[in-house]
C-alpha positions as CSV (number, residue, x, y, z in Angstrom):
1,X,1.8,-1.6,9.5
2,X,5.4,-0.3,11.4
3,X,8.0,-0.4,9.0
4,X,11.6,-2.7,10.1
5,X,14.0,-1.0,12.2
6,X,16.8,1.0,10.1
7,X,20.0,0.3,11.2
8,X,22.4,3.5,11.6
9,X,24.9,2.0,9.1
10,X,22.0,2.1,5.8
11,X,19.8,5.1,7.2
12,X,20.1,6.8,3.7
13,X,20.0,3.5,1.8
14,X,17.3,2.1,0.3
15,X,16.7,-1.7,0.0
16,X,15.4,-3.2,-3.1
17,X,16.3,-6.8,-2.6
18,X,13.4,-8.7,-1.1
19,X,14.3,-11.5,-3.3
20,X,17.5,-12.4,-1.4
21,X,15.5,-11.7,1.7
22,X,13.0,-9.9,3.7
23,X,12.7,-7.6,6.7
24,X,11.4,-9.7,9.7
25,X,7.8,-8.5,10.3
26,X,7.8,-7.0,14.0
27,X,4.8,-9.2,14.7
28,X,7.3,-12.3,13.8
29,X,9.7,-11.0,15.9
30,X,6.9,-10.5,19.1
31,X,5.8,-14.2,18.1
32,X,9.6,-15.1,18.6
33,X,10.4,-13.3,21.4
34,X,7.6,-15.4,22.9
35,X,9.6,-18.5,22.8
36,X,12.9,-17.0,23.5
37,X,12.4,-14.9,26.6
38,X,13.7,-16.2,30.3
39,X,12.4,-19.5,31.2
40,X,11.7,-20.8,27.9
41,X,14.8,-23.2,27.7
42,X,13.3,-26.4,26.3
43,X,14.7,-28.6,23.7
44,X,11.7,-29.8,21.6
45,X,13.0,-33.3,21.5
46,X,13.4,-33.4,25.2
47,X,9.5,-34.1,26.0
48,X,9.6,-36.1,29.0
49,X,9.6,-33.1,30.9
50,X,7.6,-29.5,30.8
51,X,9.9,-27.2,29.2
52,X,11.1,-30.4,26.0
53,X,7.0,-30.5,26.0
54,X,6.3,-26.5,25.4
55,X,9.1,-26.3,23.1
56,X,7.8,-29.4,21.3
57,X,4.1,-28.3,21.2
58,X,5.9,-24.5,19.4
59,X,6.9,-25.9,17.0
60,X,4.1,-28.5,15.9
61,X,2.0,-25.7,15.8
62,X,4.6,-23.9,13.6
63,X,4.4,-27.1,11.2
64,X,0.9,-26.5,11.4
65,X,0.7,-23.3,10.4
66,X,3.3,-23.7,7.6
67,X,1.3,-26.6,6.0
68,X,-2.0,-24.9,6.2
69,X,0.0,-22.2,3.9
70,X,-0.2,-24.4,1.5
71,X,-2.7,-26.8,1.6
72,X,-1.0,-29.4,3.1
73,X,-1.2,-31.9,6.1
74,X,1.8,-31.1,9.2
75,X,2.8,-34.8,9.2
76,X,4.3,-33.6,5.3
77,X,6.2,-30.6,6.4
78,X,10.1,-31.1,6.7
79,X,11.9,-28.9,9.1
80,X,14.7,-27.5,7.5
81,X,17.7,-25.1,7.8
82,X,16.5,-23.0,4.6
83,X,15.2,-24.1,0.7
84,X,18.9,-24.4,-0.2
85,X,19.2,-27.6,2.2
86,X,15.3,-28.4,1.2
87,X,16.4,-28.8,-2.4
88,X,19.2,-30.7,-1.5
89,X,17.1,-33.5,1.0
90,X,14.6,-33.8,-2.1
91,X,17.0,-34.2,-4.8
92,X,19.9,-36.4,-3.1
93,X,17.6,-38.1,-1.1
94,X,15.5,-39.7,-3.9
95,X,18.2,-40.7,-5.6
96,X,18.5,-44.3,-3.5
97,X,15.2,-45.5,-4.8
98,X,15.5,-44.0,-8.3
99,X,18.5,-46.0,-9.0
100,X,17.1,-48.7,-7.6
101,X,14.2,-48.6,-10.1
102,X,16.1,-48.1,-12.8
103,X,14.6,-44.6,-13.6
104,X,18.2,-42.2,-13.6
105,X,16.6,-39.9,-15.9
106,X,16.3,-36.3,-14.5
107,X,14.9,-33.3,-16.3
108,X,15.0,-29.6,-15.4
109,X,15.3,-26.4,-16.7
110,X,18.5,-23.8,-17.2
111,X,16.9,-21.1,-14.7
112,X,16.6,-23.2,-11.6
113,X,18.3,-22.0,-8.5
114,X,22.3,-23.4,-8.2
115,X,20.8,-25.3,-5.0
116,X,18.8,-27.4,-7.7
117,X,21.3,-27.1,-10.2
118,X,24.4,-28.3,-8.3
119,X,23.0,-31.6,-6.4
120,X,21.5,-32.5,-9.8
121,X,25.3,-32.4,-11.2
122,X,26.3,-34.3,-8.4
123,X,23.8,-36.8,-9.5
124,X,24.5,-36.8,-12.8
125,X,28.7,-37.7,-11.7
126,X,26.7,-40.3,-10.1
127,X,25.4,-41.7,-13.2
128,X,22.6,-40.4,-13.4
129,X,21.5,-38.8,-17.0
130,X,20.5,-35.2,-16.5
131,X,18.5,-33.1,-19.0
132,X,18.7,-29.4,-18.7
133,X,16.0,-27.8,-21.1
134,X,16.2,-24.1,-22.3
135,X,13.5,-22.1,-21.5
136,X,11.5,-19.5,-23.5
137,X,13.1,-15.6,-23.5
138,X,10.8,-14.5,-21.5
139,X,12.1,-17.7,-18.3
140,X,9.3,-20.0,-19.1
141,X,9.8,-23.7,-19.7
142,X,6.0,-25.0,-20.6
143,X,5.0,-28.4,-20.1
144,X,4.6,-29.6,-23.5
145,X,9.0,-28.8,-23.7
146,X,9.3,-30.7,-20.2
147,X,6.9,-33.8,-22.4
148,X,9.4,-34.2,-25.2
149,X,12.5,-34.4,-23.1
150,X,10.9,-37.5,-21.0
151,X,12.6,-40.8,-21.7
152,X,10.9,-44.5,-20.1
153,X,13.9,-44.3,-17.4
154,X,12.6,-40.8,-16.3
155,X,12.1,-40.7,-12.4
156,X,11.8,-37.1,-11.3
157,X,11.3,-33.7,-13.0
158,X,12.2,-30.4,-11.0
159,X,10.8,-27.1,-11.9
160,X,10.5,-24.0,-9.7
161,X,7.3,-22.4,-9.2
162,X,8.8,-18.6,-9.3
163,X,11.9,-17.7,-10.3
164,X,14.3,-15.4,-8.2
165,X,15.9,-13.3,-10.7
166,X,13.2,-12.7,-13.6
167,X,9.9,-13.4,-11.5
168,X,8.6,-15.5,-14.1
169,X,5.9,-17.4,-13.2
170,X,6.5,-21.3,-14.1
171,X,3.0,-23.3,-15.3
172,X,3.2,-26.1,-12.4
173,X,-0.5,-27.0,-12.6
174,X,0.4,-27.8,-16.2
175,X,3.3,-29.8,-15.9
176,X,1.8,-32.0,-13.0
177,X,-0.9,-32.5,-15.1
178,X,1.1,-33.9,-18.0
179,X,3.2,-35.7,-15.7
180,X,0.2,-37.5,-13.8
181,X,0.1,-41.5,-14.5
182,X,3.6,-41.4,-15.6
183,X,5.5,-42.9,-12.6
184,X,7.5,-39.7,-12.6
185,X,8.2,-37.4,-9.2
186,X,7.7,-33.9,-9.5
187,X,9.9,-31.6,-7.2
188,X,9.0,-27.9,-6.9
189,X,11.5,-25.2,-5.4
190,X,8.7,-23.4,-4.1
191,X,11.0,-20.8,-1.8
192,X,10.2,-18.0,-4.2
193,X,6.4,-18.4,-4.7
194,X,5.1,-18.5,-1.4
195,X,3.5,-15.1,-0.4
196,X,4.2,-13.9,-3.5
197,X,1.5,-15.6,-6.0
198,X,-1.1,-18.8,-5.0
199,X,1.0,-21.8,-4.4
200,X,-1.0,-24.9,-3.2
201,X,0.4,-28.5,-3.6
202,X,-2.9,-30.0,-4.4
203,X,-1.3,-28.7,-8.1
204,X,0.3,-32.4,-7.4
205,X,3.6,-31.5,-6.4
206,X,5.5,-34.5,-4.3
207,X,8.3,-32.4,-3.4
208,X,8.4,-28.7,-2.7
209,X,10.8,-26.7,-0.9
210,X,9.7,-23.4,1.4
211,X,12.0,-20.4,2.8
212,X,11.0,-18.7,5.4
213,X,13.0,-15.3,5.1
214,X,11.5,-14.8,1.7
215,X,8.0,-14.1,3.3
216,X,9.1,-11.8,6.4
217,X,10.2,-14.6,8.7
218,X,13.6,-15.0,10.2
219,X,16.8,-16.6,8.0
220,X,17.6,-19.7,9.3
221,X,14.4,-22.2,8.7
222,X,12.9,-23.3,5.7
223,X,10.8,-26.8,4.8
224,X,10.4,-29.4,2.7
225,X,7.1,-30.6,1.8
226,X,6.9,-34.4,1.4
227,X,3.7,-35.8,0.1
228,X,2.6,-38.5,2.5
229,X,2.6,-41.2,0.3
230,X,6.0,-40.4,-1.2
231,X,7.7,-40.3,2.1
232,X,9.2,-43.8,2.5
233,X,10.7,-43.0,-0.9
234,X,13.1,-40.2,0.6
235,X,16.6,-41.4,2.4
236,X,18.0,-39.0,5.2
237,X,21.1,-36.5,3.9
238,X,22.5,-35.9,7.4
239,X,21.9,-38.2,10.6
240,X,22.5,-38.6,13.8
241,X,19.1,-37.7,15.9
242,X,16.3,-39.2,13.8
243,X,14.8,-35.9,14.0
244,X,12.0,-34.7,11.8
245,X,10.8,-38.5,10.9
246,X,14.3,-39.3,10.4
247,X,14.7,-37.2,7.7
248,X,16.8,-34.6,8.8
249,X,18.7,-35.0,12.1
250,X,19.3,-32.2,14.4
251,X,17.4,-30.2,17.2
252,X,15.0,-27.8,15.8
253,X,15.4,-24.0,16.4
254,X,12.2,-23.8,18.4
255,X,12.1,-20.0,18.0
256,X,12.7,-20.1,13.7
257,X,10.2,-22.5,13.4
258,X,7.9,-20.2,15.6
259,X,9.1,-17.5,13.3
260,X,8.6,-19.1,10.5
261,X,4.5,-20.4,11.3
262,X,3.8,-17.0,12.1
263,X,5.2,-15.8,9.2
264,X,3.1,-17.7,6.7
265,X,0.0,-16.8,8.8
266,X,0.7,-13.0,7.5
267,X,0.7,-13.8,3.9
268,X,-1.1,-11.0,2.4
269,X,-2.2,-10.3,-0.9
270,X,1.0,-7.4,-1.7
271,X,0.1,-7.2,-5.0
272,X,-1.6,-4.7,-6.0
273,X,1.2,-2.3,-3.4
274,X,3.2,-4.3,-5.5
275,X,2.6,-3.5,-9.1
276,X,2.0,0.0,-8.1
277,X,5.9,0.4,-7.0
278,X,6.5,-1.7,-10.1
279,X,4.6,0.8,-12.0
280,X,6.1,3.8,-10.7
281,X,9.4,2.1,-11.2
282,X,9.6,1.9,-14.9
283,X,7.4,4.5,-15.2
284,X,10.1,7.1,-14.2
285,X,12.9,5.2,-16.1
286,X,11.1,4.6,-19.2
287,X,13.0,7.3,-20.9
288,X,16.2,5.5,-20.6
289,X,15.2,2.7,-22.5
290,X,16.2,0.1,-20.0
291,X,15.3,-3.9,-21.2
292,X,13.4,-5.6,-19.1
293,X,13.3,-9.4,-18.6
294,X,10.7,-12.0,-17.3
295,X,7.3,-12.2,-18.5
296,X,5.4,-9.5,-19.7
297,X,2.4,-10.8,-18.8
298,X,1.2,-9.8,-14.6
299,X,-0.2,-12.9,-14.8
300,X,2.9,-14.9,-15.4
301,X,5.3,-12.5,-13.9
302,X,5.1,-11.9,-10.1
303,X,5.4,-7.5,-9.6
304,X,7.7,-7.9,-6.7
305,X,11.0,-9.0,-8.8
306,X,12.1,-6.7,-11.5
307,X,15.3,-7.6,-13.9
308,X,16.4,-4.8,-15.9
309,X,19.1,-4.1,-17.8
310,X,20.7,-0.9,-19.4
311,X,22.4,-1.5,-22.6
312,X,26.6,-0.1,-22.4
313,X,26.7,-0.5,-18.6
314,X,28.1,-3.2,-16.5
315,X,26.6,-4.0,-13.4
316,X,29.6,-3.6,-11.3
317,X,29.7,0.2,-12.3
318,X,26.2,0.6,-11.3
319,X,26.8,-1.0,-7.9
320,X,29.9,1.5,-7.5
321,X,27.8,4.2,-8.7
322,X,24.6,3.1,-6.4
323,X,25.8,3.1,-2.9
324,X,22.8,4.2,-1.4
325,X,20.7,1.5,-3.3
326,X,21.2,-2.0,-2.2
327,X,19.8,-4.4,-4.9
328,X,20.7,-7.8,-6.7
329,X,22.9,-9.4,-8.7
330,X,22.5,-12.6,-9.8
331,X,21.2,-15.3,-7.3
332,X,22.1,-13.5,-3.4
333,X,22.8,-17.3,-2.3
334,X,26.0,-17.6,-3.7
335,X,29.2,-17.1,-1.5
336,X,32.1,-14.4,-2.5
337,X,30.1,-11.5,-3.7
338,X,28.2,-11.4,-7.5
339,X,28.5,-13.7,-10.1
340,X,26.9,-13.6,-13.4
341,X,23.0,-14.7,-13.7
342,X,22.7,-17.9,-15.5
343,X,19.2,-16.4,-15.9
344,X,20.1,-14.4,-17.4
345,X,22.4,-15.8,-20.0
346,X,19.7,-18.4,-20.5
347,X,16.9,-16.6,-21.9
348,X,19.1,-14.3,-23.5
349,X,21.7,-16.3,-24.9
350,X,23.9,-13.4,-24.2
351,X,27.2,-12.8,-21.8
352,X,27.4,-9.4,-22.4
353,X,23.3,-9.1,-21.1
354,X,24.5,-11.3,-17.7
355,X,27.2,-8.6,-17.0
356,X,24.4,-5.5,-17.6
357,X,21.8,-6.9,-15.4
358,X,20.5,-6.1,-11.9
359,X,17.6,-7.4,-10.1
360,X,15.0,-4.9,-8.2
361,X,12.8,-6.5,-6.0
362,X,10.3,-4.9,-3.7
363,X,8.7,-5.9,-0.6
364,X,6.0,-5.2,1.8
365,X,7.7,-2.3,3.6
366,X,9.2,-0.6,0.3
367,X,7.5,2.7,0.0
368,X,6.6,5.1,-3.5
369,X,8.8,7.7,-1.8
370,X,11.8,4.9,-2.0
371,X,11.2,4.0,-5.3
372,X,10.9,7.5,-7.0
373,X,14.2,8.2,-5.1
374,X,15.5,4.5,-6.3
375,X,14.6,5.5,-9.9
376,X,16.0,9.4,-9.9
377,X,19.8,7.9,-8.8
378,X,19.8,4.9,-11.3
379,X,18.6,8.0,-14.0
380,X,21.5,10.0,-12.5
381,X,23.9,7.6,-12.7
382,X,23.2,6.3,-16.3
383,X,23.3,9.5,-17.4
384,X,26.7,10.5,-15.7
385,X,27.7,6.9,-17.3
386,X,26.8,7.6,-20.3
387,X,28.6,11.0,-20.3
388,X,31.8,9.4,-19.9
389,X,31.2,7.0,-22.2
390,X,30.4,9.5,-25.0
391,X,27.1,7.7,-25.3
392,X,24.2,10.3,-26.2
């Protein structure tokens, strides 16, 4: 498989932050490039003549292609700009009908990404009641936690499948299970799971938001999946055009969506690559006696995303002492640089932990040669660290 293009700015630097987003696979790109080149002009909502109707038959197969991803029919797939806005159409756009059913309960968990987290506190100045559950120290919230929080005025429960900074692996066959007959909508911020361990919403999902540069397909595009029977329930966030069943207004990026169907017809199994670059990882910095967070169990930890911490040492001297390793701090979609993981401080309980931690994730193209390099100039730089800390 070719590896991406390395730009001349980051030739010597190696990338270890797939979580925050992947390389576009070439054959994405060729799939793309298709749509893009001379002559292909179309808006897809201009089908009355040839070039609206090729633009318009791209990306229906794209919303094919997406939805056969994960088990799904196209009429449920959502066109989005990314899982940020997908999270925010679920969330805000459910709230109309759950108000007017009386059920303003909402319960969630303390690791979800900020783009859960924030419209749900937007909900709860609203007046909606809002119940944020801990979660085990290893990220996990089980279902039986999620059963004691719910309330008769409970209308929706959101839960991520993976999460982005500890790779934990959240039990969403479980908690759809326990939530089934209860009148209660599940939401699922799914952006992190696809590609990266099974994820099919016949687990009973009703909501469930997809990313497409998480899985090697251009920024820019994401989806929500709406069950089919849950779809009258959901009130547009933006309008204007009607677009995507009225749901979310705006002409669609004919080439992203293209991008982003091709892209989840590559899904490969990465694992095993995977845990072997995971392996080698820790492996060569066991002797430093770094903690590592998430579960320690492969099969409720995806090997891809790797929080580690090393005790004494702030994260903002290891990014000063790391320039040629780019990796992760905290969640990557928030705006002005790092900020401490609520992750983090949630299973941990601990500031001090949130300031010493980095997130290492690897990808398709990473390579053993990378990550032996990765590991022998975190050692380094600990050590020198260390050194001037007085710190044997």
């Amino acid at each position: 498989m070719d590896s991406p293009i390395r730009p001349a700015f980051a030739a010597n630097c190696i990338y270890l932050d797939n979580a925050a987003t992947t390389a576009v696979d070439r054959r994405v790109l060729d799939a793309m490039y298709g749509v893009m080149a001379q002559g292909h002009i179309g808006n897809a909502h201009a089908r009355h003549h040839v070039f609206g109707a090729a633009a318009h038959n791209s990306v229906e197969a794209a919303r094919r292609q997406v939805a056969d991803a994960i088990g799904a029919e196209a009429g449920e797939i959502v066109f989005t700009s990314g899982a940020t806005e997908a999270n925010n159409l679920a969330i805000k756009g459910i709230a109309a009908h759950l108000r007017s059913v009386g059920k303003t309960h909402i319960v969630t968990s303390a690791v979800e990404h900020a783009s859960v987290l924030e419209p749900l506190r937007e909900l709860e100045s609203q007046g909606f009641q809002l119940t944020v559950l801990g979660v085990k120290p290893c990220g996990m919230i089980e279902a039986d936690m999620i059963e004691r929080a719910l309330r008769p005025e409970t209308g929706l429960v959101c839960v991520q499948a993976v999460n982005n900074e500890v790779g934990v692996i959240q039990p969403i066959e479980e908690i759809s299970e326990m939530l089934k007959g209860r009148d209660i909508l599940f939401h699922c911020d799914a952006a992190q799971a696809l590609g990266k361990t099974k994820f099919d919403v016949s687990n009973r999902v009703d909501f469930a938001s997809l990313s497409s540069h998480k899985i090697y397909g251009p920024q820019g595009v994401g989806a929500l999946y709406v069950r089919a029977d849950k779809k009258h329930l959901i009130e547009p966030v933006n309008r204007g055009g009607g677009q995507e069943s009225g749901l979310r207004s705006g002409t669609m990026p004919t080439a992203l969506c293209v991008g982003f169907g091709k892209a989840c017809t590559l899904l490969e199994d990465d694992s095993q690559h995977l845990r072997g670059l995971r392996w080698t990882f820790l492996n060569r910095l066991s002797w430093l006696k770094p903690t590592v967070y998430g579960h320690s169990h492969p099969e409720w930890n995806v090997p891809g995303i790797l929080s580690i911490r090393f005790k004494g040492i702030e994260t903002e001297t290891l990014i000063m002492a790391l320039p040629d390793l780019a990796f992760g701090v905290g969640a990557a979609c928030s705006s002005g640089g790092a900020k401490l993981s609520h992750v983090v401080r949630a299973t941990t309980g601990s500031e001090q932990a949130a300031r010493e931690s980095l997130r290492i994730s690897f990808g398709r193209f990473t390579t053993q040669q990378e990550i032996r390099r990765a590991a022998d100039l975190i050692i380094e730089a600990v050590e020198e660290i260390r050194e001037l800390q007085g710190v044997a």
